[in-house]
C-alpha positions in Angstrom: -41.0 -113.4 -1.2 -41.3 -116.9 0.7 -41.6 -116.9 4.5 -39.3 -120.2 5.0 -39.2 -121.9 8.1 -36.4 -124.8 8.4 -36.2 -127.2 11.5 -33.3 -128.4 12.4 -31.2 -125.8 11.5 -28.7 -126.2 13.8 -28.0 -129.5 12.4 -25.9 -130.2 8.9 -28.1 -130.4 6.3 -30.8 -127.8 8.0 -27.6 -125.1 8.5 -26.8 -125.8 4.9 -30.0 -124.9 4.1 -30.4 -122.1 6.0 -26.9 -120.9 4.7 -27.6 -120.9 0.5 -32.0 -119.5 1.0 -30.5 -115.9 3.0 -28.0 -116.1 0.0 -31.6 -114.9 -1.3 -32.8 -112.2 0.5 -34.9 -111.3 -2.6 -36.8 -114.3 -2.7 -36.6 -115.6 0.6 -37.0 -114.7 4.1 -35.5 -117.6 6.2 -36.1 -118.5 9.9 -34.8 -121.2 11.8 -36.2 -124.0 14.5 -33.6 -125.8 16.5 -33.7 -127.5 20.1 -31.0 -125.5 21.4 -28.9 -123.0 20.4 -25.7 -125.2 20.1 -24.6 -126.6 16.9 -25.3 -130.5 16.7 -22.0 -132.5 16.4 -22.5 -133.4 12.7 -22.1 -129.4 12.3 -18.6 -128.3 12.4 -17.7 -124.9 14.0 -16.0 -123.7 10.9 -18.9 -124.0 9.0 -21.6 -122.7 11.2 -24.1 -120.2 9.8 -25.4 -118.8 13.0 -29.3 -117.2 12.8 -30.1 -114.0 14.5 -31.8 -114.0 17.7 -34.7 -112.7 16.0 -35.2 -115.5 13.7 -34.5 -118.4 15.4 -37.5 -120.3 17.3 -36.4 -122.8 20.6 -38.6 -125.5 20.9 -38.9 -129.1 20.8 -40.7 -131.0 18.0 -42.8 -133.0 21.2 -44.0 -129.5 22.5 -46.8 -128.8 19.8 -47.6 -125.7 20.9 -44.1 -124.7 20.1 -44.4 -125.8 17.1 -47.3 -124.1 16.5 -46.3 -121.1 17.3 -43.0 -121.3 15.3 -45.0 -122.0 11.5 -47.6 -119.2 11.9 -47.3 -117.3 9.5 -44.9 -119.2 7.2 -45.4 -120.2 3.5 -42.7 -123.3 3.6 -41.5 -125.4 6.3 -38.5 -127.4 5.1 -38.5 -129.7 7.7 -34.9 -131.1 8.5 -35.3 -131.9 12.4 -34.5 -135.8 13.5 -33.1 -138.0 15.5 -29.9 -138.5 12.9 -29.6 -142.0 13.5 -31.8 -143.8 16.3 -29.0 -144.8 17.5 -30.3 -143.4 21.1 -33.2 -146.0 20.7 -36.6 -145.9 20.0 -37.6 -143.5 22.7 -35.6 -141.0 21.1 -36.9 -141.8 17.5 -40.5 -141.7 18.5 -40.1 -138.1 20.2 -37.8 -136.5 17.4 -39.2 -138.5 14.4 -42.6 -140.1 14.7 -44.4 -137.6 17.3 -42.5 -134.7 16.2 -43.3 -134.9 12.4 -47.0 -135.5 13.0 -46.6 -132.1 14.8 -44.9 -130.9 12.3 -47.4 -131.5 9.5 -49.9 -130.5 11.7 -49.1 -127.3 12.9 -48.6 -126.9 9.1 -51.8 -127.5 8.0 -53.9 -125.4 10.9 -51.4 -122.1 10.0 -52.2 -122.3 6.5 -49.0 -123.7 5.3 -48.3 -124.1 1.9 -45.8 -126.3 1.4 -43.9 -128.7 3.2 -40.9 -130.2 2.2 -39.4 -132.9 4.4 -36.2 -134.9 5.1 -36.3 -138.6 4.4 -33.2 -140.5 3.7 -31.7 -142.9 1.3 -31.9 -145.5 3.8 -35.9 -146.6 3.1 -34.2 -148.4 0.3 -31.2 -150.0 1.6 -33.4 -153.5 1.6 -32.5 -153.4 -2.1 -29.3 -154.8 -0.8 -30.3 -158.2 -1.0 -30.6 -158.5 -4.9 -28.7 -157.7 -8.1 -27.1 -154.8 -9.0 -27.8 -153.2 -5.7 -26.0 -156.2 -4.2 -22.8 -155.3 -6.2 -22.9 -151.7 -4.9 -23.3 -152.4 -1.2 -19.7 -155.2 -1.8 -18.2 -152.0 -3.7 -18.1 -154.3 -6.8 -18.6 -151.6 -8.9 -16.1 -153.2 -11.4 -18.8 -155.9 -12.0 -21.7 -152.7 -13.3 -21.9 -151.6 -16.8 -23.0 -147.8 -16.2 -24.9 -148.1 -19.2 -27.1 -150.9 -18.2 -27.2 -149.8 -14.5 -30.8 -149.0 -13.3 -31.4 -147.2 -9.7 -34.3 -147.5 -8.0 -37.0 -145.0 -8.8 -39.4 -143.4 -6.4 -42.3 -145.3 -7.0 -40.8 -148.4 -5.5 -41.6 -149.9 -2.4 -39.5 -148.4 1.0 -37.4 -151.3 2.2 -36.4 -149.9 5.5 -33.9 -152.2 7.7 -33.7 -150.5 11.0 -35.7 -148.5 13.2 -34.7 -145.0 12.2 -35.0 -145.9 8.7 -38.6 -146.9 9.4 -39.6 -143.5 11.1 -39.0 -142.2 8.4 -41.1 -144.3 6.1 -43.9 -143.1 8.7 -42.6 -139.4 7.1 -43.1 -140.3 3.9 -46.7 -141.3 4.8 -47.6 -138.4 6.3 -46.9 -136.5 3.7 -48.4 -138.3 1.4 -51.8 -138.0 3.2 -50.7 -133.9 4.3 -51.1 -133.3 -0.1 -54.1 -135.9 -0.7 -56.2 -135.0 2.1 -55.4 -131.5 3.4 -53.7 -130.0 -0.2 -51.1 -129.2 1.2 -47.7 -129.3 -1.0 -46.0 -131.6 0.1 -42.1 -133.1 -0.9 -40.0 -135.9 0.4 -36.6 -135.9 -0.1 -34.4 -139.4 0.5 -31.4 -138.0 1.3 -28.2 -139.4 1.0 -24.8 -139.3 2.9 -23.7 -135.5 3.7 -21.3 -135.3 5.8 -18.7 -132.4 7.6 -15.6 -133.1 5.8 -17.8 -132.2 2.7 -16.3 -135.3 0.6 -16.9 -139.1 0.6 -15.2 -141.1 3.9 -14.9 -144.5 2.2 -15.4 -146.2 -1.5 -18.6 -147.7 0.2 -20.3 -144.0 0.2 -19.4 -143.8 -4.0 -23.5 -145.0 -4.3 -25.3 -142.5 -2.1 -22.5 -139.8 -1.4 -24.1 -135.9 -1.8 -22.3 -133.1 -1.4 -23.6 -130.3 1.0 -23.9 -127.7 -2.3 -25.8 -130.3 -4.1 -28.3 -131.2 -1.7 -28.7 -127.2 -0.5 -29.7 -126.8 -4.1 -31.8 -129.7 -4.0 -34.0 -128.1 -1.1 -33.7 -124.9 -2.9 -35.5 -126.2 -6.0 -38.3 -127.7 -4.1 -38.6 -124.7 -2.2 -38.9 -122.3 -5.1 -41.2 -125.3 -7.3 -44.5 -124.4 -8.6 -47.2 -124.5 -6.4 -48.9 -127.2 -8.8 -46.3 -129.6 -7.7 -48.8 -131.6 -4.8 -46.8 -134.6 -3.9 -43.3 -135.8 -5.4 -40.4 -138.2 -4.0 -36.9 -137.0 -4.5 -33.6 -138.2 -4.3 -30.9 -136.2 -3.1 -27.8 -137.7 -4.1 -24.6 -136.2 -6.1 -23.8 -137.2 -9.7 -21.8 -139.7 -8.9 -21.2 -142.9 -11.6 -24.0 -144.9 -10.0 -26.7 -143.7 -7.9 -28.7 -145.8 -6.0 -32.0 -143.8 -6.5 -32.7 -142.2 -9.7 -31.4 -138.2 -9.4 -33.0 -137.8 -13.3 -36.8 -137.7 -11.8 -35.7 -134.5 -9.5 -34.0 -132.7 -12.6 -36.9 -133.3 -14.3 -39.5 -131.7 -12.0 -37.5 -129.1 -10.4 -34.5 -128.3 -12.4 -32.2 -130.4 -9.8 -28.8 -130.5 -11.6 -26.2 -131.7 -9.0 -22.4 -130.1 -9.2 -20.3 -133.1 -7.3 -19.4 -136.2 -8.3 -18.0 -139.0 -5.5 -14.8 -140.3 -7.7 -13.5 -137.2 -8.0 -12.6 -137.6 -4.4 -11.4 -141.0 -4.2 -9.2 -141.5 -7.2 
């Protein structure tokens, strides 16, 4: 059994976490880390997975002490907590995203933590926008792509962040990358792409990023349960929609990722 801890699980894609590992109690035994105990507005009431008292830490990301306390003990920290969007300005992306990752990663490494996986997004890429075919997909020409011939970007390309938030979490990305060289600890990024409430696609712009909140659950699940030889890796978490804008084959190779949903059938 794996002592999991996820931050942010009082936000969307932490609760969704939460939700499908205690579907597990076999294999894992799940605890939570959230600023508060209200659910964050991205989080609908009706699909709320509220943690027990007993497993849920209080504590902000900034407080490392809190933080501390809150991995002892743990085997994985899937670390979901973030300022969503900066769009509360840098003060509150340097708190939530820069400062409270390096505690984060931290913490991890002086409790003995074995792996970390941690919440990127699909927006370190978006600067791909400027060129061809990426172009195409950001106009929602996707009636000028040939699937066949379509190539998304891989995860050993360059980040190409475009705003601030995007570029915290390039500094994410980083760490970890230094966490698994340096310290040996396990450590996975996952670029994550739009999940939302309504659990379906809001617009034909979201056809190239879209995931669906079972898809990306299983997604943290397979990183979670991956072999402990797996040291460093960059995932995308996107649905199997017709184009992707990162390459989902790389995760189904490593860890079995095999996503259910696919963006058109919503928007036909």
């Amino acid at each position: 059994m794996k002592k999991v801890l996820i931050t942010g699980a009082y936000g969307l894609v932490g609760n969704v976490a939460y939700r499908r590992l205690i579907q597990e109690p076999a294999l894992y035994d799940v605890y939570g880390l959230a600023r508060r105990r209200q659910r964050s507005d991205r989080l609908p009431a009706e699909g709320l997975c509220e943690i027990p008292v007993e497993r849920l830490f209080l504590a902000d990301l900034a407080d490392f002490g809190a933080v501390q306390h809150a991995v002892e003990g743990m085997d994985v920290v899937v670390h979901m907590a973030a300022d969503p969007t900066g769009r509360q300005g840098w003060e509150s992306v340097h708190a939530s995203n820069v400062l409270g990752t390096y505690h984060v990663f931290e913490a991890s490494r002086l409790a003995g933590v074995k792996r970390v996986v941690y919440a990127s997004t699909i927006q370190v890429i978006f600067g791909y926008k400027a060129e061809e075919p990426y172009k195409s997909l950001f106009e929602e020409r996707y009636g000028d792509l040939d699937p066949d011939r379509f190539v998304p970007i891989n995860h050993l390309q360059p980040a190409r962040p475009l705003n601030i938030y995007a570029c915290s979490k390039v500094w994410g990305e980083a760490l970890a990358h230094m966490y698994a060289a340096t310290h040996g600890i396990s450590c996975i990024v996952l670029r994550i792409g739009w999940v939302v409430a309504e659990d379906r696609p809001r617009n034909r712009w979201a056809l190239f990023h879209w995931c669906s909140q079972r898809d990306i659950a299983q997604l943290i699940e397979r990183c979670v349960a991956a072999p402990d030889e797996l040291r460093f890796d960059v995932f995308f978490g996107i649905s199997n929609n017709r184009f992707t804008i990162g390459d989902i084959r790389h995760a189904g190779e490593v860890v079995g990722y095999h996503p259910q949903d696919r963006a058109e059938d919503y928007l036909r």
